[in-house]
C-alpha positions, -999 to +999 in steps of 0.1 A: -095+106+124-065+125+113-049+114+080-018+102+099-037+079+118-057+065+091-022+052+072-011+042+107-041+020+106-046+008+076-009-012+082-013-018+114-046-036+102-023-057+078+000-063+103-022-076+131-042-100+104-025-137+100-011-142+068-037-163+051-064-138+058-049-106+048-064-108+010-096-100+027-087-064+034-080-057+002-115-041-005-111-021+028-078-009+020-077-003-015-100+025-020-075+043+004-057+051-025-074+077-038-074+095-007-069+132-005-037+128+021-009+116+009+004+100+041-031+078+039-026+068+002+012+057+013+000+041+043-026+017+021+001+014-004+024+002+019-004-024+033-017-033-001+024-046-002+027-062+030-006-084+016+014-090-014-015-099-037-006-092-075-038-076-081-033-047-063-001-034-080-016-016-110-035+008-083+001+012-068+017+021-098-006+045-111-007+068-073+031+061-077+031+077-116+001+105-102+024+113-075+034+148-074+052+157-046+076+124-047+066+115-009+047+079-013+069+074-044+100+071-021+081+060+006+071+029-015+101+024-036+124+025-001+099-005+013+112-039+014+074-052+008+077-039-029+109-061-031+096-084-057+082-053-079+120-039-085+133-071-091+105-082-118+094-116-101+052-120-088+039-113-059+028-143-049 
C-alpha cells in the first residue's frame, strides 16, 4: 500500500481497538518506525502515543533525534497524545 495509507492505518488501528487492548499492537506497530517513509514512521509514532505505553517512548525519541527533515518531529511534538512526554509525568 502506499506509505500514506500505511500511517493512516496504523492509527486508525489504534483508534478502532478498545482501550485495554491496544498494548497488543505494540509489536505490530512498533517496527513501523524504522520505515523508509516518513509519513509511515509518524503515523506509528503517533499510534505508539495514542497506546500510551511507557515502553515505547525511547523508540520515539530516537526517530524524533534521527529525524532529518523536521516533519514527524513537529508532527509528534504538535500531538496532544505526547502531552505527558512535554510535561515530564509517565505514560501510564
Amino acid at each position: 500500500p502506499h506509505p500514506v495509507v500505511r500511517g493512516f492505518c496504523a492509527r486508525k488501528l489504534v483508534e478502532l481497538t478498545p482501550g485495554e487492548e491496544r498494548a497488543e499492537l505494540l509489536p505490530q506497530i512498533a517496527p513501523l518506525l524504522r520505515d523508509q517513509n516518513e509519513f509511515v514512521k509518524t503515523g506509528a509514532a503517533l499510534a505508539l502515543g495514542e497506546i500510551g505505553r511507557e515502553e515505547s517512548l525511547p523508540a520515539i525519541v530516537q526517530l524524533m533525534e534521527k529525524d532529518e527533515s523536521g516533519y514527524c518531529t513537529h508532527r509528534v511534538g504538535d500531538d496532544r497524545s505526547f502531552e505527558h512526554v512535554r510535561s515530564g509525568s509517565s505514560m501510564e
